[in-house]
N, C-alpha and C positions, 0 to 999 in steps of 0.2 A: 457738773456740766461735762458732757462728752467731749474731749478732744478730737481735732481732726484725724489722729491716728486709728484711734477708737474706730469713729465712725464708716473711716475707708477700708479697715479690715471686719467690722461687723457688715457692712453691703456686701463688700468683696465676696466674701464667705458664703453668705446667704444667696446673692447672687450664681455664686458656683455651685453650690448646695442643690438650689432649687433646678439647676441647668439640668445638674448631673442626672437627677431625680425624672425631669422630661426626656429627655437623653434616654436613659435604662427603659424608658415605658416604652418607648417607640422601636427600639434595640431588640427588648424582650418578645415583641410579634418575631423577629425572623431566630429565634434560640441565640443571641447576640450580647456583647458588654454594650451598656451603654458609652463605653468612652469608644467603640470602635466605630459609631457613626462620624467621627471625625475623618475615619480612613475613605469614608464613602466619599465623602464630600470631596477632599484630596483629590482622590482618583477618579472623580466623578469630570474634573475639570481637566483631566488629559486623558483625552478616549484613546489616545494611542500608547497609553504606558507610561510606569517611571517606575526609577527602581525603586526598592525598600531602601537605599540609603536616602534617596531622595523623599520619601513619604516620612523618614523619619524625622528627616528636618524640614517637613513641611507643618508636620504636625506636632513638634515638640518632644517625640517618642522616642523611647530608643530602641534599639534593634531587636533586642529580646519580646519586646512586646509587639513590633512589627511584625514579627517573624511567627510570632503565634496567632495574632490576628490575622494575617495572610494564609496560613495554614489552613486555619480554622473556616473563615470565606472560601477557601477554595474546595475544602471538602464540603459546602453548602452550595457548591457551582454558583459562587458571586462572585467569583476571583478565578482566573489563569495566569500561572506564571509561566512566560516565555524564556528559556535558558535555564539556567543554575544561579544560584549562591544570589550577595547580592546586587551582580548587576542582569540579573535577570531583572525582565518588563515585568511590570505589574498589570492586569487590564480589568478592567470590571468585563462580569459575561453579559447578555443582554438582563439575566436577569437581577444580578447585582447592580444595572442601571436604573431600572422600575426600582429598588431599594433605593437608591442613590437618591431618586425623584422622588419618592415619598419623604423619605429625611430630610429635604430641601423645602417641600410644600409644606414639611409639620413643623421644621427650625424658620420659614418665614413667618408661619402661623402664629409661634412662640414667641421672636421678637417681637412682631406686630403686637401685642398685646401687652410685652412686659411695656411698650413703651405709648401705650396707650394713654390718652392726656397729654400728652409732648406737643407743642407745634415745631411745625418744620424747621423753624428758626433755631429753636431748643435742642433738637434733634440733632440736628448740623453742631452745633455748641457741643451737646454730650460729645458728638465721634470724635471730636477735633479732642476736647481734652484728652477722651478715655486713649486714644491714639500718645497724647506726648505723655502721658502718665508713663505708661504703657513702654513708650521708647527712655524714658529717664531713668526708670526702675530695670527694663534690659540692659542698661549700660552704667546702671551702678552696679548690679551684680554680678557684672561680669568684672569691672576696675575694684570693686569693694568699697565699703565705705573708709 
């Protein structure tokens, strides 16, 4: 019999697995990582800027990989950065927004589906757990067990 551990890091896994995989496909149209559609979305939700310290704790990243996916969008004119260093603005260009909006229509397309079969009751049910999971395991590894 599978235990609950079992089971939570076999979805988990697969789940991230299969993300990443949709991710890289939609990524790979603009010459892109798939884990960099996370910066779009980020950025996508403050048209007026933020820094790279702030992107990187919005997204989990750390600076070294912001710093190169920001590089990298900006020489594809999907990124301007206003100032220096990092509290220079971040800003999507208009055409990094059309990207922005595409990765949005295709990550709703994606949940819509993984969660296809769900009623709305069930739906509500998932977020809430996957939400305290989510904050209980943030604040074990940060205290330790």
């Amino acid at each position: 019999m599978i235990d609950r551990f079992e089971k939570f890091s076999y979805f988990i896994s697969e789940i991230s697995h299969h993300w990443h995989k949709i991710s890289a496909d939609v990524m790979n149209e603009y010459g892109l990582k798939g884990p960099y559609s996370v910066y779009f979305t980020a950025l996508y939700q403050y048209p007026d800027g933020i820094t790279a310290t702030k992107l990187c704790e919005l997204c989990s990243r750390d600076k070294a990989d912001v710093s190169r996916a920001a590089t990298l969008m900006e020489q594809k004119n999907l990124l301007v950065k206003e100032g220096s260093n990092y509290r220079a603005l971040l800003k999507l260009t208009q055409e990094g927004k059309v990207v922005a909006e595409q990765i949005k229509k295709r990550a709703e397309a994606a949940v819509g589906y993984g969660g296809r079969g769900l009623t709305d009751e069930q739906r509500t049910v998932f977020y809430i757990a996957l939400e305290i999971v989510c904050s209980n395991l943030q604040e074990l590894s940060e205290k330790g067990l």
